[in-house]
N, C-alpha and C positions, 0 to 999 in steps of 0.2 A: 567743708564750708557749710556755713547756714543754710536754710532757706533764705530767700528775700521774703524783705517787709512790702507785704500787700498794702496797694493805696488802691480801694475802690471808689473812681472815679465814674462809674456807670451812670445812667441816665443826668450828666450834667455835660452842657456845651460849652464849646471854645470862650474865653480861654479859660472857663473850671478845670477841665484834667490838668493840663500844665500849672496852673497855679497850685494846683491840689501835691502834684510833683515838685514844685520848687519849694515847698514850703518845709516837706517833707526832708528833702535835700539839704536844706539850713538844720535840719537837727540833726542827720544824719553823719557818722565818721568816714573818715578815708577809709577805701575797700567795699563798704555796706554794700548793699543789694537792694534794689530794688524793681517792683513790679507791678507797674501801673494799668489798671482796669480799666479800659475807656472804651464806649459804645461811639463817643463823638470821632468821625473818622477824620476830621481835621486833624486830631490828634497824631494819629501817622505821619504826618508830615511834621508839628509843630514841635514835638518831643523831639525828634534828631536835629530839628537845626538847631533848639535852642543846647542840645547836651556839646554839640559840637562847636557854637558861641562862646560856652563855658569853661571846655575842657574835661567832659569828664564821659564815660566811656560807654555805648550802645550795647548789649551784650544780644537784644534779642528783640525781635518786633514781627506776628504771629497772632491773625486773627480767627478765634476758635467761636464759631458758633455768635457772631455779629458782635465779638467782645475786643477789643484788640489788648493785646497781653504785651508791654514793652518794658523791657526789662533792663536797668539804668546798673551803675556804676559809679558811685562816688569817687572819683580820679584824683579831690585835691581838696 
């Protein structure tokens, strides 16, 4: 398997990392990977409700050093 495609969403606030993630998402295929960079801590909470809204899969969510590293799934 690949790596995931990095979306750095660092120093932008709610709702930039999600929208920075959905937009990502619209070009992306079923299976990809991805792993989004956010400082904004809203983002922990706003990335799983909207990936579980959607249908498509959490793989991981791990904040390393004030970054939070959330790692999606394109499910459909």
């Amino acid at each position: 398997m690949s790596e995931p495609r990095i979306i750095d969403a660092r120093d932008t606030f709610c709702p930039g990392p999600l929208m920075e993630l959905i937009s990502y998402m619209k070009r992306a295929s079923v299976g990809d990977e991805l792993e989004l960079l956010s400082t904004d801590k809203g983002s922990v909470n706003d990335v799983p409700e909207w990936i579980a809204k959607v249908g498509h899969e959490l793989i991981s969510s791990e904040q390393i050093d004030n970054v939070w590293h959330i790692k999606v799934r394109k499910a459909k």
